[in-house]
ChimeraX commands (.cxc) that place a marker at each C-alpha (Angstrom):
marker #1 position 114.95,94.62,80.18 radius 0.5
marker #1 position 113.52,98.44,80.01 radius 0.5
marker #1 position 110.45,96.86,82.33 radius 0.5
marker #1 position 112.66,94.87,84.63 radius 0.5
marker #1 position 114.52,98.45,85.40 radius 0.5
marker #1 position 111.40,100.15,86.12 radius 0.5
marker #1 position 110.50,97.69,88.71 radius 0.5
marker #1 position 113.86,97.26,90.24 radius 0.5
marker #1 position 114.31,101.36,90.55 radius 0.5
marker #1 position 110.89,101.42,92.43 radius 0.5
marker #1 position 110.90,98.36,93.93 radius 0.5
marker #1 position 108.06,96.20,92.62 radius 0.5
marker #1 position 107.60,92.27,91.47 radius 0.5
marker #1 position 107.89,92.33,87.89 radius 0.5
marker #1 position 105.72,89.53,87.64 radius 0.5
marker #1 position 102.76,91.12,89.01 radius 0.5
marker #1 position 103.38,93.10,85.49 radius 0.5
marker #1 position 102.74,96.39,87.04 radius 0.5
marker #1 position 104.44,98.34,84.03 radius 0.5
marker #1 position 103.96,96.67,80.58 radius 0.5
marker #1 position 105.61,97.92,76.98 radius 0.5
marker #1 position 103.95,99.41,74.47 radius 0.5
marker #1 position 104.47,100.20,71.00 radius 0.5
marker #1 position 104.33,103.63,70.20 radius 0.5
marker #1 position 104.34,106.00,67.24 radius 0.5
marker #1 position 106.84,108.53,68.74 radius 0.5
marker #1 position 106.77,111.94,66.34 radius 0.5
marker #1 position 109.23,114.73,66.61 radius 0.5
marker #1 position 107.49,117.71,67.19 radius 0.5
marker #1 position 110.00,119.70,65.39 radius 0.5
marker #1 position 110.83,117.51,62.51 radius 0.5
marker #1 position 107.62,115.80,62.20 radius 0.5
marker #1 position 109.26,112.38,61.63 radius 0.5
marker #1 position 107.48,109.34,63.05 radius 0.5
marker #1 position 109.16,106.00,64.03 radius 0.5
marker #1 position 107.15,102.78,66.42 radius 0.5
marker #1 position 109.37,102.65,70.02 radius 0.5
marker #1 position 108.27,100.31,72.72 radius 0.5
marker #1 position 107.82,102.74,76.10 radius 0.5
marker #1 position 107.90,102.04,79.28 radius 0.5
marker #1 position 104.10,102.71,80.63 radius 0.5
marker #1 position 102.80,101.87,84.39 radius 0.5
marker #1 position 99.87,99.66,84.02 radius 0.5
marker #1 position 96.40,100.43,85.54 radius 0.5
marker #1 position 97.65,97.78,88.46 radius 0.5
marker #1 position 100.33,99.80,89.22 radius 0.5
marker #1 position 98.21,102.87,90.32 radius 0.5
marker #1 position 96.15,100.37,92.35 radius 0.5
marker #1 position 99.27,99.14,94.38 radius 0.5
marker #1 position 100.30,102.90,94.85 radius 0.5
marker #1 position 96.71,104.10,96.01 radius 0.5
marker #1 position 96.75,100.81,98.72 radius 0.5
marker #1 position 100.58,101.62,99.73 radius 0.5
marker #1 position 99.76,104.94,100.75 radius 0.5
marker #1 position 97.60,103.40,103.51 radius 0.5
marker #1 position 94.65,106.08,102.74 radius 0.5
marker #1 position 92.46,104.33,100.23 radius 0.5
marker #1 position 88.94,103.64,101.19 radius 0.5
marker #1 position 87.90,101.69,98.26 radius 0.5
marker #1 position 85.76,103.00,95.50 radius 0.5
marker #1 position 82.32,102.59,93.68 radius 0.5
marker #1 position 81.19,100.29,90.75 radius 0.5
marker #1 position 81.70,102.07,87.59 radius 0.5
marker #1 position 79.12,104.35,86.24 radius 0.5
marker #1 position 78.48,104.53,82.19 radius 0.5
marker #1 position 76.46,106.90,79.86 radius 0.5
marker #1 position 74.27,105.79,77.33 radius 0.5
marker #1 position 75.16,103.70,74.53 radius 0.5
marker #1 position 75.83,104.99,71.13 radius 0.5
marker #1 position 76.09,103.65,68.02 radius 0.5
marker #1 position 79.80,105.21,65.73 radius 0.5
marker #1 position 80.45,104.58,62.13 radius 0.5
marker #1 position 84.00,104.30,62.24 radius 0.5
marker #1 position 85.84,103.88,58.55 radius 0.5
marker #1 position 82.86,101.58,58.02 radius 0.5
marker #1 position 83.17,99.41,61.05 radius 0.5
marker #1 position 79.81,99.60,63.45 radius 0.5
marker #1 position 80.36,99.71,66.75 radius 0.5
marker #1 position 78.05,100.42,70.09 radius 0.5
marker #1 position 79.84,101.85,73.04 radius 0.5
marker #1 position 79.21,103.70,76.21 radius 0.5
marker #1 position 79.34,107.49,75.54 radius 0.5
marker #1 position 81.34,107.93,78.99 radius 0.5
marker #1 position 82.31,106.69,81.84 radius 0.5
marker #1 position 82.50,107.88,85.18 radius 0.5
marker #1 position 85.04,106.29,87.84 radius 0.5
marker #1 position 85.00,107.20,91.67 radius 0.5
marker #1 position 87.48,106.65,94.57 radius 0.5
marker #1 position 87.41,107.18,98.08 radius 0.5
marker #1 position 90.58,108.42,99.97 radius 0.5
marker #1 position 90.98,108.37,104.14 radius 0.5
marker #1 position 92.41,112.02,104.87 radius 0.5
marker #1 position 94.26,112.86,107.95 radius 0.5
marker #1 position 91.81,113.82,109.78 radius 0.5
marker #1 position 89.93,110.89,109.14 radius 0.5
marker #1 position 87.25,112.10,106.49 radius 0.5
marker #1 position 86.51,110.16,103.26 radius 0.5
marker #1 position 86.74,112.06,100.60 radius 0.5
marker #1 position 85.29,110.52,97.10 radius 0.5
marker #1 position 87.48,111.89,93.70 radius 0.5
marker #1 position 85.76,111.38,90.21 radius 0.5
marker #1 position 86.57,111.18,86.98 radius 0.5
marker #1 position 84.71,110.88,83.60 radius 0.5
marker #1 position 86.11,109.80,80.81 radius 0.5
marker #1 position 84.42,109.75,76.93 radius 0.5
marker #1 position 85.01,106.53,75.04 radius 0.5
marker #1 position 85.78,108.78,71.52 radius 0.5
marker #1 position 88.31,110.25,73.95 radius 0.5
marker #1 position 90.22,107.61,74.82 radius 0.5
marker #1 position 89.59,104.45,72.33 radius 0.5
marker #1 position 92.86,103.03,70.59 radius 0.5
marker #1 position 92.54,102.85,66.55 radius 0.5
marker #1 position 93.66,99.76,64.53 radius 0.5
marker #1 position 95.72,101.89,63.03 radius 0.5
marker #1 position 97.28,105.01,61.41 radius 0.5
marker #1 position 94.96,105.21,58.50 radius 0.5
marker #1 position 91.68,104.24,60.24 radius 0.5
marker #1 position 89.41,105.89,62.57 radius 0.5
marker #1 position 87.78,102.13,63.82 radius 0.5
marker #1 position 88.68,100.53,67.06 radius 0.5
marker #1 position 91.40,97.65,67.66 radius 0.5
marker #1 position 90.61,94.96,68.91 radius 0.5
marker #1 position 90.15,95.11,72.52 radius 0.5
marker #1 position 88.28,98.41,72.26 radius 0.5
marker #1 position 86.33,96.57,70.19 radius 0.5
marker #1 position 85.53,93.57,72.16 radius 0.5
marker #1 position 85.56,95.36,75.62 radius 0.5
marker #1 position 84.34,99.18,75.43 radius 0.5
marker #1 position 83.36,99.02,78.90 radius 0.5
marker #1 position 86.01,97.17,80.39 radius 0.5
marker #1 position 88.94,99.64,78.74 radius 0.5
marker #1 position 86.67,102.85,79.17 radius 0.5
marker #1 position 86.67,101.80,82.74 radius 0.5
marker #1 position 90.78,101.53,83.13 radius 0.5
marker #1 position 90.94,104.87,82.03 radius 0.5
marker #1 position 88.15,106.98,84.02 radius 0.5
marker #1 position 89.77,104.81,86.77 radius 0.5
marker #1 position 93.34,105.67,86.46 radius 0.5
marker #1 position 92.50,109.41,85.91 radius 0.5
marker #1 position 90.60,108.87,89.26 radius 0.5
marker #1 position 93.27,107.79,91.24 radius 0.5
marker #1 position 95.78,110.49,89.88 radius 0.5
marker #1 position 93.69,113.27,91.22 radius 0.5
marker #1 position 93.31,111.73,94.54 radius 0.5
marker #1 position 96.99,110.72,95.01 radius 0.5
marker #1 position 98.85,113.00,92.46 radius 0.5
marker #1 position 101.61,112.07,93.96 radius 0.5
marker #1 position 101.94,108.55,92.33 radius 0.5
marker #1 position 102.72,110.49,89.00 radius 0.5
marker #1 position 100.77,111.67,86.55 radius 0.5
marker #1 position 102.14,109.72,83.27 radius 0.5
marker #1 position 99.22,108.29,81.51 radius 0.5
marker #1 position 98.86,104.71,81.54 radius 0.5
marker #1 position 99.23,101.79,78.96 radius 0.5
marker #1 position 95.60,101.59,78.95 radius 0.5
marker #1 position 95.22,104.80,77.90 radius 0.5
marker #1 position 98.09,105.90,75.91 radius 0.5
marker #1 position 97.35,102.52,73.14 radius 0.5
marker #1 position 97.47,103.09,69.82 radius 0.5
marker #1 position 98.48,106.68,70.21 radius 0.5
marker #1 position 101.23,109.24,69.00 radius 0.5
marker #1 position 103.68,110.16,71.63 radius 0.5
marker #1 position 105.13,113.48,70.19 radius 0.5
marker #1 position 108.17,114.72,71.98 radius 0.5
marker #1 position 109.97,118.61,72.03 radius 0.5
marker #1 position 113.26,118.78,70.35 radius 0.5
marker #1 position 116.21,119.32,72.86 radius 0.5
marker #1 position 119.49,121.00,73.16 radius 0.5
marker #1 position 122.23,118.36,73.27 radius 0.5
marker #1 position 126.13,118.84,73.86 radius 0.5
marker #1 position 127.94,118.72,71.20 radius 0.5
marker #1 position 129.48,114.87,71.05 radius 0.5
marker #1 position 132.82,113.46,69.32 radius 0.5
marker #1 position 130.13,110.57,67.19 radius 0.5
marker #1 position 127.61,112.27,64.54 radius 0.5
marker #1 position 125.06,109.39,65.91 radius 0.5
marker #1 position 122.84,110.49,67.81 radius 0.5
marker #1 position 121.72,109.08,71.14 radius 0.5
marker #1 position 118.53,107.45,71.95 radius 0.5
marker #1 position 115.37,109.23,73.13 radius 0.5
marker #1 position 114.68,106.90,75.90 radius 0.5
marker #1 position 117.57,105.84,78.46 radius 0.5
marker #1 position 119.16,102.42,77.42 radius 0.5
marker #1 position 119.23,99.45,80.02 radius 0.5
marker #1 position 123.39,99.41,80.59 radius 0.5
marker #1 position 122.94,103.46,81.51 radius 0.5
marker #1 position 120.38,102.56,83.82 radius 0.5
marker #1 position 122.03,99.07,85.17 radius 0.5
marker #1 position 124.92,101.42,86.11 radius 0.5
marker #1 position 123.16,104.14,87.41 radius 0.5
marker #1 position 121.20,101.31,89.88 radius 0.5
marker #1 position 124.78,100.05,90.70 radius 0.5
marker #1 position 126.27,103.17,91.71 radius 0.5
marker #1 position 122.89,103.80,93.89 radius 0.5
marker #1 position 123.35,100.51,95.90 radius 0.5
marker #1 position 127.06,100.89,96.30 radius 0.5
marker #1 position 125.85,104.19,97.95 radius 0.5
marker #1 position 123.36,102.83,99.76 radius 0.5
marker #1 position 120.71,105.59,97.77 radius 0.5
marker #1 position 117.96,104.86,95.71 radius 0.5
marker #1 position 115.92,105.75,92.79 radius 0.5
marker #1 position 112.91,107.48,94.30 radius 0.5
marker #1 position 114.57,109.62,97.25 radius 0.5
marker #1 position 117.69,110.36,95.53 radius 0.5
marker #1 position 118.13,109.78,92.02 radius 0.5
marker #1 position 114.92,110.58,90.30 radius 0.5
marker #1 position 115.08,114.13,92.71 radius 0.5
marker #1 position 118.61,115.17,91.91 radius 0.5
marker #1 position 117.81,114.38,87.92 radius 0.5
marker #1 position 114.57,116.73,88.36 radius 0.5
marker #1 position 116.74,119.01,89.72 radius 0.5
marker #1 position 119.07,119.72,87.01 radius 0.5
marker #1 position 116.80,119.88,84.47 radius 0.5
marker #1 position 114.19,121.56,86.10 radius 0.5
marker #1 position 110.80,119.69,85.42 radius 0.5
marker #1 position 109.59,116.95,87.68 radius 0.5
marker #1 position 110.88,113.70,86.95 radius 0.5
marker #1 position 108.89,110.55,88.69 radius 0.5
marker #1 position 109.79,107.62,86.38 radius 0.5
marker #1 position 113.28,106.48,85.30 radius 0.5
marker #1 position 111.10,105.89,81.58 radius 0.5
marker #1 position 110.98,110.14,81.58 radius 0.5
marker #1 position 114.78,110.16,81.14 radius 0.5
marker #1 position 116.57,110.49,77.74 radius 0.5
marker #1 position 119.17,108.89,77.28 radius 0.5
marker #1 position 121.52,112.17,77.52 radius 0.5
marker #1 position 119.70,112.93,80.91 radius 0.5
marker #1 position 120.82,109.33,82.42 radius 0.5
marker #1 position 124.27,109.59,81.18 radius 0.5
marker #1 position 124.48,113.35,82.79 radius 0.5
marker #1 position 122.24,112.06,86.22 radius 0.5
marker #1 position 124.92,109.45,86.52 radius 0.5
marker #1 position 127.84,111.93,86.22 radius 0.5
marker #1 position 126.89,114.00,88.05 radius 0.5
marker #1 position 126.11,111.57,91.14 radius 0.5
marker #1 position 129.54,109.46,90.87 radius 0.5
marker #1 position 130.86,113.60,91.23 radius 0.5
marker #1 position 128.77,113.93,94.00 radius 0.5
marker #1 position 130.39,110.49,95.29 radius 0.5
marker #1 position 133.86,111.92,94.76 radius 0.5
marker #1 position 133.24,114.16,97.22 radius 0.5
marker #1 position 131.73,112.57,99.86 radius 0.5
marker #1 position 134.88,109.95,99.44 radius 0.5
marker link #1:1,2 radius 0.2
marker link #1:2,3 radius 0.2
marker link #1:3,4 radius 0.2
marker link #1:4,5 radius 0.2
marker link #1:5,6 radius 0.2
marker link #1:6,7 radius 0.2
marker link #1:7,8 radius 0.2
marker link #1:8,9 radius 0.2
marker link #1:9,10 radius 0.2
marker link #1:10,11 radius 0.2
marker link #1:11,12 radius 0.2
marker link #1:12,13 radius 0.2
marker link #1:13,14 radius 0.2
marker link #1:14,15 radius 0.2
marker link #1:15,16 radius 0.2
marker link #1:16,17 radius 0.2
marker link #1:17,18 radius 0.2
marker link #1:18,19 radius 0.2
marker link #1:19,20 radius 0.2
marker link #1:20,21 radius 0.2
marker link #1:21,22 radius 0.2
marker link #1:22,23 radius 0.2
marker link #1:23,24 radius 0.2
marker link #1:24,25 radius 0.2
marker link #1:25,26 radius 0.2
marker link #1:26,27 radius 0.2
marker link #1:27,28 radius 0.2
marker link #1:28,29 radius 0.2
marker link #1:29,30 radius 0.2
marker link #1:30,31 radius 0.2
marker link #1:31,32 radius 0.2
marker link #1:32,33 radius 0.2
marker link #1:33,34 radius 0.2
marker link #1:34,35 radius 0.2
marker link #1:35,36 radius 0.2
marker link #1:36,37 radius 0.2
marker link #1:37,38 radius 0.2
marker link #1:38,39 radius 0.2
marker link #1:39,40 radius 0.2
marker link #1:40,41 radius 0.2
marker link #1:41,42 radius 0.2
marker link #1:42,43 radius 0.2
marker link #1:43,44 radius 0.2
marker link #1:44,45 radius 0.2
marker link #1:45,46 radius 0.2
marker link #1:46,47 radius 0.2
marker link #1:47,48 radius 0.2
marker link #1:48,49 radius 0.2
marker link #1:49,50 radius 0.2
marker link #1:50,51 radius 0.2
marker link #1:51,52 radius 0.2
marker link #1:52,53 radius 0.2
marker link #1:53,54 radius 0.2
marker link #1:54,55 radius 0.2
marker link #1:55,56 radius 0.2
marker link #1:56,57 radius 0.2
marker link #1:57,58 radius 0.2
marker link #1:58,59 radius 0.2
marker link #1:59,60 radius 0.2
marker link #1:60,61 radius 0.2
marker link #1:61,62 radius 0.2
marker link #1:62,63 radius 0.2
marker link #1:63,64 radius 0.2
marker link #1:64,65 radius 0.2
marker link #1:65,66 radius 0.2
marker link #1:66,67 radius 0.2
marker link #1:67,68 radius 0.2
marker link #1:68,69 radius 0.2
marker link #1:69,70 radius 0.2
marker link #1:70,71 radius 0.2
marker link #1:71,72 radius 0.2
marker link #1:72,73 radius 0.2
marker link #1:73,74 radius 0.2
marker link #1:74,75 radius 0.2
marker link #1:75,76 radius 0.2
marker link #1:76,77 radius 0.2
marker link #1:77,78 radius 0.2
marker link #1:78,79 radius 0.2
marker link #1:79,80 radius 0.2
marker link #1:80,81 radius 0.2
marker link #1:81,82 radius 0.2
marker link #1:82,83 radius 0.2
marker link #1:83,84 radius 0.2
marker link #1:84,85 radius 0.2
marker link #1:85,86 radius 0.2
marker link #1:86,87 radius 0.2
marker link #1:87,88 radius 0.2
marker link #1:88,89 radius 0.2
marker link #1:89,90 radius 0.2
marker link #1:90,91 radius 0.2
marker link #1:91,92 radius 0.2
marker link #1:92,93 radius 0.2
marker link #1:93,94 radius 0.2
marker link #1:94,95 radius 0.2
marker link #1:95,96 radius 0.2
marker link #1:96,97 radius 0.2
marker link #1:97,98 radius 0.2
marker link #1:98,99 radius 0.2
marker link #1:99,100 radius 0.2
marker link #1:100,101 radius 0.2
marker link #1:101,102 radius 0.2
marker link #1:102,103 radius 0.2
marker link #1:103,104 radius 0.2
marker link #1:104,105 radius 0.2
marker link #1:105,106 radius 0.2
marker link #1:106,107 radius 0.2
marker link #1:107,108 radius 0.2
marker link #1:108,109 radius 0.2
marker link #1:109,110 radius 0.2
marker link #1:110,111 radius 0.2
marker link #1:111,112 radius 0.2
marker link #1:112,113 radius 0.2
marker link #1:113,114 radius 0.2
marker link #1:114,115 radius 0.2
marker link #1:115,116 radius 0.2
marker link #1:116,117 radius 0.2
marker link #1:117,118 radius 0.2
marker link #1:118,119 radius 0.2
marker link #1:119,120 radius 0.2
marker link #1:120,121 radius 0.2
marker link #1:121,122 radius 0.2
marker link #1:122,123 radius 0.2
marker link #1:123,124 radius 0.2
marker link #1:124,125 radius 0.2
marker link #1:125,126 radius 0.2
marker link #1:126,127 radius 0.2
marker link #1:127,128 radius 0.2
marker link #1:128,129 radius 0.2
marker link #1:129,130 radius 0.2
marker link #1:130,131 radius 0.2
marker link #1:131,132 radius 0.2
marker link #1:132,133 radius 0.2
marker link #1:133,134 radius 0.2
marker link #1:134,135 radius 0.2
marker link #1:135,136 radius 0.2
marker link #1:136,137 radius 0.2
marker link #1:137,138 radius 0.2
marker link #1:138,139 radius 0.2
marker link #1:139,140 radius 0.2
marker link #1:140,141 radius 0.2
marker link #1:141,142 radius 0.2
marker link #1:142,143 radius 0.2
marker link #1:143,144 radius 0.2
marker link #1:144,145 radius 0.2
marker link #1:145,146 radius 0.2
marker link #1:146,147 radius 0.2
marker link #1:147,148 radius 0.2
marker link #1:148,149 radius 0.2
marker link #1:149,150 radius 0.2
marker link #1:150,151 radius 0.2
marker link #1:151,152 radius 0.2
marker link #1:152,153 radius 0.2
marker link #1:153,154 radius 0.2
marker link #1:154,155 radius 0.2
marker link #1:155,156 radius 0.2
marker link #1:156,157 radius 0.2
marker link #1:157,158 radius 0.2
marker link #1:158,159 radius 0.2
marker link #1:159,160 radius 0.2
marker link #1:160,161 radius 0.2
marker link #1:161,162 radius 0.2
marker link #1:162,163 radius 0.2
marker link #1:163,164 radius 0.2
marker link #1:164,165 radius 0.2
marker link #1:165,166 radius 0.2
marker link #1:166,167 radius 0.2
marker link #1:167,168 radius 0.2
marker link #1:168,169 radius 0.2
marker link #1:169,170 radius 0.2
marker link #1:170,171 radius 0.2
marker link #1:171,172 radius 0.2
marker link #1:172,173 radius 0.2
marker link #1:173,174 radius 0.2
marker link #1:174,175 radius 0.2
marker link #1:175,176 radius 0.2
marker link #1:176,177 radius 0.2
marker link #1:177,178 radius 0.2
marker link #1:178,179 radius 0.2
marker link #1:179,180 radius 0.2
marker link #1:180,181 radius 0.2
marker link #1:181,182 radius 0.2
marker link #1:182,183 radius 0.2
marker link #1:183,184 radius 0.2
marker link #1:184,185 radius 0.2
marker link #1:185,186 radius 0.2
marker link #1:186,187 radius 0.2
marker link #1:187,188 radius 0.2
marker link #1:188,189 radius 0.2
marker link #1:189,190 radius 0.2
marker link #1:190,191 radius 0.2
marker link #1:191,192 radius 0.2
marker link #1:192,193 radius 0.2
marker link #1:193,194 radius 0.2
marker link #1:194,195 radius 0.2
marker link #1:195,196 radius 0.2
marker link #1:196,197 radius 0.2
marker link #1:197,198 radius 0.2
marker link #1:198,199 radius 0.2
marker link #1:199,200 radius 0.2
marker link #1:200,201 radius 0.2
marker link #1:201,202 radius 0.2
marker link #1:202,203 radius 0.2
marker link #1:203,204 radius 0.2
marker link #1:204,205 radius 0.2
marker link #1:205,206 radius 0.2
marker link #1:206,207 radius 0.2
marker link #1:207,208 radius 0.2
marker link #1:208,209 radius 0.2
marker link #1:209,210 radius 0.2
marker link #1:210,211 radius 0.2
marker link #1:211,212 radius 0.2
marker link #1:212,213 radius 0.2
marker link #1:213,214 radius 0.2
marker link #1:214,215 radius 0.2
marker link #1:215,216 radius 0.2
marker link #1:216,217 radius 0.2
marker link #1:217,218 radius 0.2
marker link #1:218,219 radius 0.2
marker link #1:219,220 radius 0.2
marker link #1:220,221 radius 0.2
marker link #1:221,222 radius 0.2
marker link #1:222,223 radius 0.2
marker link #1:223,224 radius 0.2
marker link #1:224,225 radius 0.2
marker link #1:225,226 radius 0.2
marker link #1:226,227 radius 0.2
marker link #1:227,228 radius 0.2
marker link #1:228,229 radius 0.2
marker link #1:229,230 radius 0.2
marker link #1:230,231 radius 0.2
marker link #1:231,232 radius 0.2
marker link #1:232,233 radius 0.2
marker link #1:233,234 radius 0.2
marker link #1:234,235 radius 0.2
marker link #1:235,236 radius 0.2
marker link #1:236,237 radius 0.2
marker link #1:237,238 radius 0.2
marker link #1:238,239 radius 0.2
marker link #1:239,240 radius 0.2
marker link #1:240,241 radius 0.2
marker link #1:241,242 radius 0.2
marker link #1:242,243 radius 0.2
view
């Protein structure tokens, strides 16, 4: 349901699976405590559909890679490309092409099988170049549209540790507290009260919510669950108001 929110807030076919969800060792920078959450991530395709929406992509070129090395990895061999370099072209205003690069190492970026080993899973494994490629690609295409977001995506944030800054919450009438990433009946209602008000995510929401807590704030997946509940507050305040 988290994915299905994503796409309805922004308006894209779910089935295209432009967002996917990925398990995640999420660590507590403070406390140092680890627990495996499934985040909301846009997908390499989703980037692509942004880039050709803007109506200013101009293609871009066949991947370029480095030499091949061979690792040792906790006793697993592998050969991989040392890097990979990914360019895009983008139409500017005035009509120039302007070509945006990006390399990317493969030590850099690969996803481990797991905690306690340093060796590849097993589609970094299988497909080095293929997965290398997704990620010099999608760093491409956030420096020549940064406005699409800069959130890393599934492809490149596998198999790693999401560590995330303690915050202040207001003090609450339960000793539980609430979850780090906003739950689907917070954002269900916030979507609701949006239609009824004939707003949306992108031009409304997502800009009040960054805002009030003063950081930019793209995705409805960067919201904690505290921030929703506040967002959503504050708007049916703002709708008060207006009424």
């Amino acid at each position: 349901m988290m994915a299905l929110d994503y796409c309805r807030a922004r308006n894209l076919d779910p089935l295209l699976k432009p967002v996917h969800l990925v398990p995640m060792s999420v660590k507590d920078s403070k406390s140092g405590k680890s627990e495996w959450r499934d985040v909301v991530m846009p997908g390499i395709g989703l980037y692509r559909i942004q880039a050709d929406r803007s109506g200013s992509y101009a293609g871009a070129k066949e991947p370029e890679f480095g030499p091949d090395v061979t690792l040792t990895l906790t006793g697993i061999e592998v050969t991989v490309p040392q890097w990979c370099k990914y360019t895009v072209s983008k139409r500017m205003p005035s009509g120039e092409i302007v070509e945006f690069s990006a390399k990317e190492y493969w030590v850099e970026n690969y996803a481990t099988a797991g905690r306690d080993t340093t060796a590849p899973n097993a589609m970094w494994k299988k497909r080095p170049y293929g997965q290398l490629a997704k990620c010099a690609e999608a760093q491409a295409l956030r420096k020549a549209w940064p406005e699409i977001g800069q959130q890393p995506t599934a492809e490149e944030m596998e198999g790693k540790t999401l560590e995330v800054d303690a915050r202040d919450v207001t003090p609450r009438t339960t000793t539980e507290a609430l979850p780090l990433v906003a739950s689907e009946e917070t954002l269900q209602a916030i979507t609701d009260l949006l239609t009824s008000l004939n707003k949306d995510w992108e031009q409304d929401f997502l800009p009040l919510c960054s805002n009030i807590f003063k950081r930019d704030i793209f995705q409805a997946s960067q919201l904690t669950e505290e921030e929703a509940q506040k967002g959503f507050s504050f708007l049916q305040k703002k709708a008060q108001v207006a009424a």
